[in-house]
C-alpha positions as CSV (number, residue, x, y, z in Angstrom):
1,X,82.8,-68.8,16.4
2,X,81.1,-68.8,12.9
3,X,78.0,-71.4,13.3
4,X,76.4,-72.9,10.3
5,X,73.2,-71.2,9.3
6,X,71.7,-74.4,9.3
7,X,72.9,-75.5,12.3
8,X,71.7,-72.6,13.8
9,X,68.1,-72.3,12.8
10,X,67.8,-76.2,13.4
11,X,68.8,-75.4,17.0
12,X,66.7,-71.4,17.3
13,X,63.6,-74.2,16.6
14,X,64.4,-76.6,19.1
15,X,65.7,-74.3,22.2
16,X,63.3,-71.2,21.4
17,X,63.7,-68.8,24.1
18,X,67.2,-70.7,25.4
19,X,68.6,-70.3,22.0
20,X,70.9,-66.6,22.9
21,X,71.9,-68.3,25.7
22,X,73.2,-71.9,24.4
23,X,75.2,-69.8,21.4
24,X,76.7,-67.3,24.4
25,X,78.1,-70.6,26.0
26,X,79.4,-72.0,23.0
27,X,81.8,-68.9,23.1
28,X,83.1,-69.6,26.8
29,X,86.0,-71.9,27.2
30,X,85.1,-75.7,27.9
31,X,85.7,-77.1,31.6
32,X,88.6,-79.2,32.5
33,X,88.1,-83.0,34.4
34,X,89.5,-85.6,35.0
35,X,88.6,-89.7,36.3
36,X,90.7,-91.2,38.9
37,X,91.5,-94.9,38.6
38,X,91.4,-96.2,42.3
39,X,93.4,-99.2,41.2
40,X,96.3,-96.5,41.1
41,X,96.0,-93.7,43.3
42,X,94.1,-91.8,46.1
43,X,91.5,-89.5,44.7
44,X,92.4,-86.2,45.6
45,X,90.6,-84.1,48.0
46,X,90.9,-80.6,47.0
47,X,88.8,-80.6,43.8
48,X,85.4,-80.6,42.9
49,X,83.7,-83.8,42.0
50,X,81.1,-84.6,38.8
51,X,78.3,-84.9,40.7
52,X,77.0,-87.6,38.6
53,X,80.4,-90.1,38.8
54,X,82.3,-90.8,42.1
55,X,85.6,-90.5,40.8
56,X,85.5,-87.5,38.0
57,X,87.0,-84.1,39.5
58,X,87.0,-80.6,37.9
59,X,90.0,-79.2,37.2
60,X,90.3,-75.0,37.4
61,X,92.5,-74.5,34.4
62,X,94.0,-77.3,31.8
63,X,97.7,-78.2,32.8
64,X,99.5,-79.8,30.4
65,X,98.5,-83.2,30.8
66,X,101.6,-84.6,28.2
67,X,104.2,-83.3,30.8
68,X,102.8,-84.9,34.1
69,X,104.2,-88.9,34.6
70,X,101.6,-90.1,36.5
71,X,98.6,-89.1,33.2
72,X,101.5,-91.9,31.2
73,X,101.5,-94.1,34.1
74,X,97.2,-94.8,34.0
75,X,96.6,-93.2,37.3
76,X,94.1,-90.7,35.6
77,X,92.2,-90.3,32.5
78,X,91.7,-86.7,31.4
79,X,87.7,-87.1,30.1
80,X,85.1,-84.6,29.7
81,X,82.4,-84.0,32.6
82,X,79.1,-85.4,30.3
83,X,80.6,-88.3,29.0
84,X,80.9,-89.7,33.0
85,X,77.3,-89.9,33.4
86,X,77.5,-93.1,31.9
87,X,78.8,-94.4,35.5
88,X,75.1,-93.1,36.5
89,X,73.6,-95.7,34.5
90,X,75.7,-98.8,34.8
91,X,75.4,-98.5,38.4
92,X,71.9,-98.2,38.2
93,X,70.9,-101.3,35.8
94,X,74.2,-103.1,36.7
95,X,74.5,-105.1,39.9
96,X,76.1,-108.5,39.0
97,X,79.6,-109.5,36.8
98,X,78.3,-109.4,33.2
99,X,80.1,-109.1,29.2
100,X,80.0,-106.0,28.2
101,X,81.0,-104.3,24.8
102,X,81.8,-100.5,23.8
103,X,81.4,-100.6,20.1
104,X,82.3,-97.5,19.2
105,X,85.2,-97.1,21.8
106,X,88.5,-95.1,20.4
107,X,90.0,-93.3,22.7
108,X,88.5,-95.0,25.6
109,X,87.4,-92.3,27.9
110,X,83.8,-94.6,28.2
111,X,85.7,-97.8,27.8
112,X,87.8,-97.0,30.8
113,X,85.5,-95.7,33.1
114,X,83.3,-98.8,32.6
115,X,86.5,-100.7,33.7
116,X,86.0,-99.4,36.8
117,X,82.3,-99.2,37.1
118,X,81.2,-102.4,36.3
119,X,81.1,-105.2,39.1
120,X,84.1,-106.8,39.5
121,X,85.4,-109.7,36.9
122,X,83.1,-108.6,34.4
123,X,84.5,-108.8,30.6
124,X,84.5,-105.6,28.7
125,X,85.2,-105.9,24.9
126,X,86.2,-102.5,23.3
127,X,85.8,-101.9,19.5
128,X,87.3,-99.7,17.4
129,X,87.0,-100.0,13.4
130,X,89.2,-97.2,12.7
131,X,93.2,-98.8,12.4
132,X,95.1,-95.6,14.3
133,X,92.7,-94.9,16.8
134,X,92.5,-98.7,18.1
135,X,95.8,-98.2,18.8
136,X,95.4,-95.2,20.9
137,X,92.3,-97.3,22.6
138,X,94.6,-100.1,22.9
139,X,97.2,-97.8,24.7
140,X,94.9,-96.2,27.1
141,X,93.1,-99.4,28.2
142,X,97.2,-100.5,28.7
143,X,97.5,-98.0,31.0
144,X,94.2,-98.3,33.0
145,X,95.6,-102.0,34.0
146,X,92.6,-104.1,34.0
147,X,93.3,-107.8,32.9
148,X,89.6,-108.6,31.6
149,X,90.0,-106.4,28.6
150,X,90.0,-107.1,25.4
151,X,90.6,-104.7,22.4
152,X,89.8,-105.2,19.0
153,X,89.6,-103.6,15.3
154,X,86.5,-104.3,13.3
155,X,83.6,-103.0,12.1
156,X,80.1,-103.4,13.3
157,X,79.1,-106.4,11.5
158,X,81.8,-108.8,12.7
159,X,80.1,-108.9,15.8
160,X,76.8,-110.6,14.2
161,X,78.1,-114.1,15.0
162,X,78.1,-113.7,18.6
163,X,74.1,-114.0,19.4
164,X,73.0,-112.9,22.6
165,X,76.6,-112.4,23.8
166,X,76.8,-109.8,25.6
167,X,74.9,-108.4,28.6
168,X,75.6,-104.7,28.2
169,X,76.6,-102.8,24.8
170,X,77.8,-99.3,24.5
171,X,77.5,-97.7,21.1
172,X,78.9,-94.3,21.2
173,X,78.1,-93.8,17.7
174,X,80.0,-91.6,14.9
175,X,77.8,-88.6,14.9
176,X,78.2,-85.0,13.4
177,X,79.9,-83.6,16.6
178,X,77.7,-81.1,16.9
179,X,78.4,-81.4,20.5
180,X,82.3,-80.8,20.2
181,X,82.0,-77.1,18.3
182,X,83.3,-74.9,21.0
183,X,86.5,-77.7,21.6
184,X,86.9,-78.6,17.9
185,X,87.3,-76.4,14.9
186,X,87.4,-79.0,12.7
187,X,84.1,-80.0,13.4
188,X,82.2,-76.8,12.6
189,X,84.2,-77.0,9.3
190,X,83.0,-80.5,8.5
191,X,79.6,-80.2,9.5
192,X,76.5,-79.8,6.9
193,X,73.4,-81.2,6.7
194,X,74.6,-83.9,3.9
195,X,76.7,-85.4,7.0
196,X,74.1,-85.0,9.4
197,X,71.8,-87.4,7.3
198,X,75.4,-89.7,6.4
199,X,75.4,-90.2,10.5
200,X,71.8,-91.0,10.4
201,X,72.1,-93.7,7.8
202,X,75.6,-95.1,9.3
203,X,73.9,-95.5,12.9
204,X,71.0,-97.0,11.7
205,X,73.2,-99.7,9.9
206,X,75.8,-100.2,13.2
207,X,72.2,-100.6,15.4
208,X,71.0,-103.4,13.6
209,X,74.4,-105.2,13.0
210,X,74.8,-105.1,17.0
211,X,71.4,-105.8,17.6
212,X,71.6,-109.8,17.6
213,X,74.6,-109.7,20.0
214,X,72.4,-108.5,22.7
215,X,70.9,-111.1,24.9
216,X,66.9,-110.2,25.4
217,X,66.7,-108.3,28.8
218,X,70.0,-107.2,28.0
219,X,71.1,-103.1,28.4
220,X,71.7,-101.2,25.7
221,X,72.9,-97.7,26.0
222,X,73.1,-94.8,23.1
223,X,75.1,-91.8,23.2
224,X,76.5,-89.5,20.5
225,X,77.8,-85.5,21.0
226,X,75.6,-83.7,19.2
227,X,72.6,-82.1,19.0
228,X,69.9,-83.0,16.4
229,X,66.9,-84.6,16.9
230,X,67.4,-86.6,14.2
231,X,70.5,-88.4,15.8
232,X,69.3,-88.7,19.1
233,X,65.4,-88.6,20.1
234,X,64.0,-90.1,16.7
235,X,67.3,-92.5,16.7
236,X,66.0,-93.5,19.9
237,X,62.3,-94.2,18.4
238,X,64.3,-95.8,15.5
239,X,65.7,-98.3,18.0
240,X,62.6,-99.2,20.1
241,X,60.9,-100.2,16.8
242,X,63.5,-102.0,15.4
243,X,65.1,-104.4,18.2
244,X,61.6,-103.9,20.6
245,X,63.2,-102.4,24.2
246,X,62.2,-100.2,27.0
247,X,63.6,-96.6,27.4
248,X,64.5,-96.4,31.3
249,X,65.0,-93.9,33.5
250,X,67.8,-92.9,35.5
251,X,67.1,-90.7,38.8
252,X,69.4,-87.4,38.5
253,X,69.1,-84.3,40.1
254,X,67.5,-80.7,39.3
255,X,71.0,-78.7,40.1
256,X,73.1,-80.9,38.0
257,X,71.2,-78.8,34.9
258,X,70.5,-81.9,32.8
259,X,68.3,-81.1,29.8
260,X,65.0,-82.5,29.0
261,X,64.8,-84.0,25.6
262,X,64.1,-81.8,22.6
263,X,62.1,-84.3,20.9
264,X,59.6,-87.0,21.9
265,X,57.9,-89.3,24.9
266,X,61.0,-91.2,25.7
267,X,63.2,-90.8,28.8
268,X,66.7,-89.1,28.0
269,X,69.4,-87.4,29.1
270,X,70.7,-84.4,26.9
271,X,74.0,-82.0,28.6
272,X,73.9,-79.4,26.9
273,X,76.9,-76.1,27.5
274,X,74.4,-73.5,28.9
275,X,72.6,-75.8,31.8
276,X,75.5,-78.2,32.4
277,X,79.4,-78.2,33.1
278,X,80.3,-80.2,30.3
279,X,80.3,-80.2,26.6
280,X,77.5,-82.0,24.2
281,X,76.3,-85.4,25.0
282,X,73.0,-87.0,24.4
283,X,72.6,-90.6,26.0
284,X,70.0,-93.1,26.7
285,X,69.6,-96.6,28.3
286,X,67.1,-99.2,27.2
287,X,66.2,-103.3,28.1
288,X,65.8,-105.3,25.1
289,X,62.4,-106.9,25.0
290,X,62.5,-110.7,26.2
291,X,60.3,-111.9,23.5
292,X,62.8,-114.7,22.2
293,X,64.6,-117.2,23.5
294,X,67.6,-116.6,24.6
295,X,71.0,-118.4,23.7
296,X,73.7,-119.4,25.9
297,X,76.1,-118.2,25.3
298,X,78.9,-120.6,26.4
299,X,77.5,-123.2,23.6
300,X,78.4,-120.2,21.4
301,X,81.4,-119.8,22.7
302,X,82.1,-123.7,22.0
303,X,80.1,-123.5,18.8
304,X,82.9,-120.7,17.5
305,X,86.0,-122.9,19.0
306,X,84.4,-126.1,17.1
307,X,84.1,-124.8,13.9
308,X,87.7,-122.8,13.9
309,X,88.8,-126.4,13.0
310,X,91.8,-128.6,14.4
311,X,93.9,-127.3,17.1
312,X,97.0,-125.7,15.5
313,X,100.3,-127.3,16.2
314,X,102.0,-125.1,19.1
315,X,106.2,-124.5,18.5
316,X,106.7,-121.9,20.5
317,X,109.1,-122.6,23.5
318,X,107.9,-123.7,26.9
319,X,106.7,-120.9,29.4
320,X,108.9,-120.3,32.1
321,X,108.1,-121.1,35.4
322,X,108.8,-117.9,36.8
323,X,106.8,-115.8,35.2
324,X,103.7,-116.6,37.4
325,X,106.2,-114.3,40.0
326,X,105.8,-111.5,37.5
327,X,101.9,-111.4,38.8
328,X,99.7,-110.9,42.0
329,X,97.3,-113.9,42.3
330,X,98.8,-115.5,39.1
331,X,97.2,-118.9,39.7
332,X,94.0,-116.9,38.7
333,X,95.7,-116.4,35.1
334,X,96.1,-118.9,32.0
335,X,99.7,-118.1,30.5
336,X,100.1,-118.3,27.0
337,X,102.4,-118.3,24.1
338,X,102.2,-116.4,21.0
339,X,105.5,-117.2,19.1
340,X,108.1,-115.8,21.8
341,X,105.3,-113.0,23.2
342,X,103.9,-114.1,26.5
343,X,100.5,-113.2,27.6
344,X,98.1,-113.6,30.5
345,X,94.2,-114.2,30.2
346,X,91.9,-114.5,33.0
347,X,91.0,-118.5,33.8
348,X,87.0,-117.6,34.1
349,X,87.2,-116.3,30.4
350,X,90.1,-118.5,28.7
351,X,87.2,-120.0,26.5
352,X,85.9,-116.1,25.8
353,X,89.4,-115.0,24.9
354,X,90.2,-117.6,22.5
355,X,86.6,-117.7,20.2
356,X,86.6,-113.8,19.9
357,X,90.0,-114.3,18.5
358,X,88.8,-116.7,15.8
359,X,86.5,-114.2,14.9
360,X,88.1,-110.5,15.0
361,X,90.7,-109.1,14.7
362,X,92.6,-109.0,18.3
363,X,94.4,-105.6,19.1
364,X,95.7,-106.4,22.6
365,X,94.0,-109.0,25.8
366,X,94.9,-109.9,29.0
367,X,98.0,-108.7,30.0
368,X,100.9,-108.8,27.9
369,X,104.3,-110.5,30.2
370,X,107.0,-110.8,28.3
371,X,109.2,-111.6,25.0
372,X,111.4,-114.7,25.6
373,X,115.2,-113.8,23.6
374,X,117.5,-117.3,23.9
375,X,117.3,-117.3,27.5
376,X,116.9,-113.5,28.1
377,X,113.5,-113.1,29.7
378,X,112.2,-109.4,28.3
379,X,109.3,-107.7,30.2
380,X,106.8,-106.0,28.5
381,X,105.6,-102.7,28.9
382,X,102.2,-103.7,29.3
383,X,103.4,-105.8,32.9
384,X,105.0,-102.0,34.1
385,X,101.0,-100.6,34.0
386,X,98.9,-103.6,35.0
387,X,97.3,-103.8,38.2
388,X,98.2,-107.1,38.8
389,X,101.8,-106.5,38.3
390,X,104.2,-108.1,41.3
391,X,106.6,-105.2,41.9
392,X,108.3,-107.0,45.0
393,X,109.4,-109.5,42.4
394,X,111.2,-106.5,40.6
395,X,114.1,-103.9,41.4
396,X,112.3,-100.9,41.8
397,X,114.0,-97.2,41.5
398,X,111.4,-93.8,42.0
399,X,113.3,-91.3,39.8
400,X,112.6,-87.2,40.1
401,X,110.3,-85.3,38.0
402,X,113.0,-84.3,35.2
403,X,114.2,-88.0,35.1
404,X,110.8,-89.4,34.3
405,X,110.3,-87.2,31.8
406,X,113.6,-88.2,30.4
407,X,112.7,-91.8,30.8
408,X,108.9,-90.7,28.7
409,X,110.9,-89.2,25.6
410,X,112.9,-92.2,26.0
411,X,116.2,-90.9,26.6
412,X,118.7,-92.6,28.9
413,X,118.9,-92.2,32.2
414,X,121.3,-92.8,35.0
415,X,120.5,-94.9,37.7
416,X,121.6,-94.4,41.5
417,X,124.7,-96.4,42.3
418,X,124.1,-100.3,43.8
419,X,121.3,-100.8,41.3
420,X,121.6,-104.2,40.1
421,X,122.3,-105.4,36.3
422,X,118.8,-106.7,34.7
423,X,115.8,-105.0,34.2
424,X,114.6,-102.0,36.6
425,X,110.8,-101.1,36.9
426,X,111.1,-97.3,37.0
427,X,108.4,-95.4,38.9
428,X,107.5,-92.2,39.7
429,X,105.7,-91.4,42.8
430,X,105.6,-95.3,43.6
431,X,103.8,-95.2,39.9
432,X,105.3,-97.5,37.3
433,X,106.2,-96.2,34.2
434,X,108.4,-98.9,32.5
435,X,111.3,-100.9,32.3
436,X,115.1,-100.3,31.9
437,X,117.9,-102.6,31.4
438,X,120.8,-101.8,33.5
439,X,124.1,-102.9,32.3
440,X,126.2,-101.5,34.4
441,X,127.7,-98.4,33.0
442,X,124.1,-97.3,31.5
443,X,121.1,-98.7,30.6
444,X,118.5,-99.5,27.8
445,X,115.7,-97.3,27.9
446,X,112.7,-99.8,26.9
447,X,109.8,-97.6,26.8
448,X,107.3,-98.2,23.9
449,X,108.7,-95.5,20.7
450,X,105.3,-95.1,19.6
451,X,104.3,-94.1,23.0
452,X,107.5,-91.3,23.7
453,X,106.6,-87.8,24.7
454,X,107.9,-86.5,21.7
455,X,107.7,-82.4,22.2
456,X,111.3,-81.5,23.0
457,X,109.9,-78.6,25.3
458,X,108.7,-78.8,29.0
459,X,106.5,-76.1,30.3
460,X,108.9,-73.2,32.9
461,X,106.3,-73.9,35.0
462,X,104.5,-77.0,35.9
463,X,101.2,-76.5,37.7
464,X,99.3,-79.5,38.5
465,X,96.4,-79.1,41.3
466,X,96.1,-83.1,42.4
């Protein structure tokens, strides 16, 4: 690995004596974990857990992920070790339902585990400006299930409307990657000083735009993978002056080999290759000052539904009656209609779902049901994943390994014989993966193109240690 000269006198300064060591790790291959989402499936008890997040397990070697049914089906998330620490916090400074937003969320590794970390029914809102990589968020938020989700594409100023909205934000900020050398090529290759000071400018600008949409006592949490001082512990200083908040502490301990910061007064939380398992991650929480009033924010949320103007006139065709069987406690669900696409929001944040929509721009909420055709009722894919879906309302059919890999490049497949005509929720392991429509003779293969395993080649051997 060729370092920038830069780079590496930048970090020779800060490390001193731990320098030879930090570069020798930076040579070693990266570890291998996974998160477990409970909604799904068992955690498994043959690996070794994060220490730092109750449902993150190491992995000894890195199978391939693409080629294993239940990664597609949203019973795991393949995330690195560092990034889970952020369960630490949130368990620490979260105890009640709250509204919480991941600014800076594509591909949803955080976004997902604070899904399942945050008290139950709270609302998380996950951001992504970039166009392509909302739509991976949007797919791996799909797969994770949850119904209080909801995904959107803008940039960091959008969100200045909505004062003191949120309890908790996330901003995983753009950074240099400094952090992501030893897995990423690309990143040596694009990193210079220039950039370093780009990132600097660009954080500054995303931490003031956010700023007013965090309520005063409200947690704010900054993390970015990389190194520099200038990025994370003056950042941090950079923050406290700007939006007035408290740097807090969260208890760790000594033999999980978290770093002290490099830089500066302020409690954080640096894992860095040579003391942790994990790659680079630098992350710290803080309470906004309560030195303003605060807003409420339901006359917000009225305020935004007020001025979108008259109600629009609604043509779409009547909901069917039956799709409240396609859900597990549907009476806990508003259905509604977007043309002939049916969706599902949660009743205790209807109001929410409909004000952010007047205001951003909505990748994917709730849970997607259906597509009414004439009289043809079509479920959607997102139905198959979520963990509210009714599957005793549903033929069901577990296929073998080779079959649901079939079914994931979206080939046909034959069904057993007896299987009724309509549409089949095919599973693997008892996992859903998606929907076929049997027709007798053969049947539609419905998975999502844009989601299809599209390597032609499956592994001689498949090795998968959970």
């Amino acid at each position: 690995m060729k370092l920038p000269l830069s780079f590496i006198s930048t970090m020779q300064d800060l490390l001193k004596n731990e320098y030879p060591e930090f570069e020798q790790a930076l040579e070693q291959e990266p570890s291998v974990s996974i998160r477990i989402n409970e909604e799904k499936t068992e955690a498994p008890e043959s690996l070794k857990r994060v220490p730092w997040c109750s449902t993150g397990y190491y992995l000894s070697q890195r199978p391939a992920f693409t080629f294993d049914p239940r990664f597609h089906a949203g019973n795991y998330y393949v995330q690195e070790a560092s990034s889970m620490f952020l369960e630490r916090i949130l368990d620490t400074y979260v105890d009640s339902t709250v509204k919480y937003l991941d600014l800076c969320a594509a591909p949803g590794g955080k976004t997902t585990l604070a899904i399942s970390a945050l008290p139950k029914g709270s609302l998380v809102v996950a951001n992504e400006i970039d166009r392509k990589r909302s739509n991976i968020l949007s797919e791996n938020i799909t797969k994770w299930g949850n119904p209080n989700t909801i995904v959107t594409n803008n940039s960091s100023e959008d969100f200045v409307p909505l004062k003191h909205f949120f309890d908790v934000i996330l901003c995983d900020v753009p950074c240099s990657g400094e952090g992501m050398f030893r897995k990423d090529e690309n990143a040596i290759a694009e990193w210079s000083d220039a950039n370093v000071e780009n990132c600097v400018s660009r954080q500054k600008m995303i931490i003031d735009n956010i700023n007013h949409c965090l309520r005063p006592g409200g947690i704010l949490i900054y993390s970015t993978c990389t190194y520099n001082i200038k990025e994370n512990e003056q950042m941090l200083e950079y923050i406290c002056e700007n939006i007035g908040a408290e740097v807090l502490e969260i208890k760790t301990d000594d033999e999980w080999g978290i770093h002290k910061p490099l830089y500066g007064e302020n409690p954080a939380y640096r894992f860095m290759p040579h003391t942790t398992k994990g790659e680079g991650l630098f992350i710290a929480v803080m309470r906004k000052n309560v030195d303003e009033e605060c807003d409420d924010s339901d006359y917000i949320i009225r305020n935004i539904l007020k001025q979108s103007g008259k109600k629009e006139k609604n043509n779409t065709p009547k909901i069917p009656e039956e799709l409240k069987k396609y859900l597990i406690s549907s009476d806990k669900f508003e259905f509604i209609s977007f043309g002939d696409s049916i969706k599902a929001v949660p009743k205790i944040y209807g109001d929410e779902f409909k004000a952010l929509s007047k205001i951003l721009k909505i990748q994917s909420s709730g849970i997607e049901i259906a597509t009414l055709k004439g009289k043809d009722i079509i479920p959607a894919h997102a139905l198959a994943l979520s963990t509210f879906l009714n599957k005793k309302n549903f033929e069901t059919v577990n296929v073998d390994y080779n079959t649901a890999i079939s079914f994931l490049r979206r080939e046909a497949i034959t069904l057993p014989q007896g299987v009724s005509k309509g549409y089949v929720l095919i599973c693997f392991e008892d996992s859903p993966l998606g929907w076929v429509k049997n027709i007798g003779n053969r049947s539609n293969n419905l998975y999502p193109q844009e989601w299809r395993i599209r390597s032609g080649y499956t592994p001689d051997n498949i090795s998968f240690e959970f």
